[in-house]
Residue, then its C-alpha position, 0 to 999 in steps of 0.5 A: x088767172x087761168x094759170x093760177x086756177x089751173x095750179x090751183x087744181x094741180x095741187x087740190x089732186x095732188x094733196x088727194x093722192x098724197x091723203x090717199x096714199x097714206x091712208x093706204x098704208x096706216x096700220x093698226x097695230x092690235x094689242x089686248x088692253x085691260x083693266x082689273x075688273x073688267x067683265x063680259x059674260x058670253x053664250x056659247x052653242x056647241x055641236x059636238x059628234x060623240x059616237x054617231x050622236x049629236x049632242x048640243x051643249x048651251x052654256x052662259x059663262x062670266x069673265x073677269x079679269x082679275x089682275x095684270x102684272x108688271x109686264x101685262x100679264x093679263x089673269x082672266x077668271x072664268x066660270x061657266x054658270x049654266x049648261x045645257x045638253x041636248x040629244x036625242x029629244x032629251x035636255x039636261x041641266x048640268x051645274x056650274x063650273x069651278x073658276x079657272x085662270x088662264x094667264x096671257x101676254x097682250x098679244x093673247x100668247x098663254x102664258x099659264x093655266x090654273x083649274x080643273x081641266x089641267x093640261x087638256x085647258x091649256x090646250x083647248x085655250x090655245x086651239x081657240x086664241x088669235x094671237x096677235x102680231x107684232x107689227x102694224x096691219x091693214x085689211x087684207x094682211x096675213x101672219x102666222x105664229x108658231x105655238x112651242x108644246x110646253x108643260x101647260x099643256x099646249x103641243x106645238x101648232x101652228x096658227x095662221x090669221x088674216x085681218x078680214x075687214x072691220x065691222x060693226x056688230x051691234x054695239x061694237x066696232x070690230x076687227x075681224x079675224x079669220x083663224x085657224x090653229x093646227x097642232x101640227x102632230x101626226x092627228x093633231x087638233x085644230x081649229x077654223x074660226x072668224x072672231x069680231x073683236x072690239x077694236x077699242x080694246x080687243x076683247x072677243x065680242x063674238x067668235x063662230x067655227x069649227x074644231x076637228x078631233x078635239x079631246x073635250x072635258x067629259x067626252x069620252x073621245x076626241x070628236x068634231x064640234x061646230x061654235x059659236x061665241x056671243x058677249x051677252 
């Protein structure tokens, strides 16, 4: 009887080392999933340095995703609605922006740029993606993609991610992703961020970081600017 007890128990712990053993090494692999129709609106706050001023922009802005082609292709459709800017004690309303489409594979590579920005877009949509691997992830793991300059736009970067941990923000379940993006030409833009992305579908809940010697649209130098990102 104690024999039998003792086997028993022998193999209860090694079925838990076997559970824990794959539980160790199931990977998820992340890929961006959509449907046409799919909205989220967002609030951005920016802190920019523009001539030794501090300037704050609040913006609310709409995404949509407009179509998906047969290679899945994913057309987003965005538009700032609102604007707000902040500096010294003074705040004005600016209008909204004209629509923009930004064109992306599932692993977030920009595959085309259409709307008023032209190149420059391109470019900040680059700077600000987490493109995502091929393989499978766990916590802890790192990978890197290089960005080739193209007509778009885009120069050549590199970016360099890591999956952090998953979390709960609000009402999301989230992957989150450390990131940063570095164009790698002599003075160069780049950027450091940590996005939350819904596991479900791998749309940004939220993103916050920073960005040094940035072009902006409208600015009359590059500069530096603090984020932040909420889905509304």
């Amino acid at each position: 009887m104690m024999k039998q007890f003792s086997t028993r128990i022998g193999l209860g712990l090694s079925l838990l080392a076997a559970a824990a053993m794959a539980y160790a090494t199931f990977g998820v692999t992340m890929r961006r999933v959509a449907k046409v129709g799919d909205t989220a609106n967002f609030k951005t706050t920016a802190n920019l340095t523009i001539q030794g001023m501090t300037v704050t922009v609040k913006a609310t802005s709409r995404e949509k995703v407009t179509a998906i082609d047969d290679n899945g292709v994913i057309a987003y459709e965005s538009q700032q609605i609102s604007t707000t800017i902040e500096f010294n004690g003074q705040s004005q309303e600016m209008p909204g922006g004209s629509p923009e489409t930004t064109k992306m594979d599932n692993r977030n590579r920009l595959k085309a740029y259409e709307g008023e920005s032209g190149e420059l877009g391109a470019r900040l949509s680059s700077l600000q993606n987490v493109i995502l691997p091929e393989g499978e992830l766990n916590v802890g793991d790192q990978w890197t993609e290089d960005v080739a300059e193209d007509k778009m736009g885009t120069k050549s970067l590199k970016g360099t991610y890591k999956f952090e941990k998953e979390e709960k923000l609000g009402d999301f379940d989230c992957y989150v992703i450390k990131a940063k993006n570095a164009e790698t030409e002599s003075g160069g833009s780049s950027s450091s961020f940590t996005a939350w992305l819904d596991k479900t579908d791998l749309s940004l809940v939220k993103a916050e970081g920073e960005m040094k010697n940035v072009q902006f649209p409208g600015a009359p130098t590059p500069t530096d600017a603090t984020f932040t990102v909420v889905r509304d």
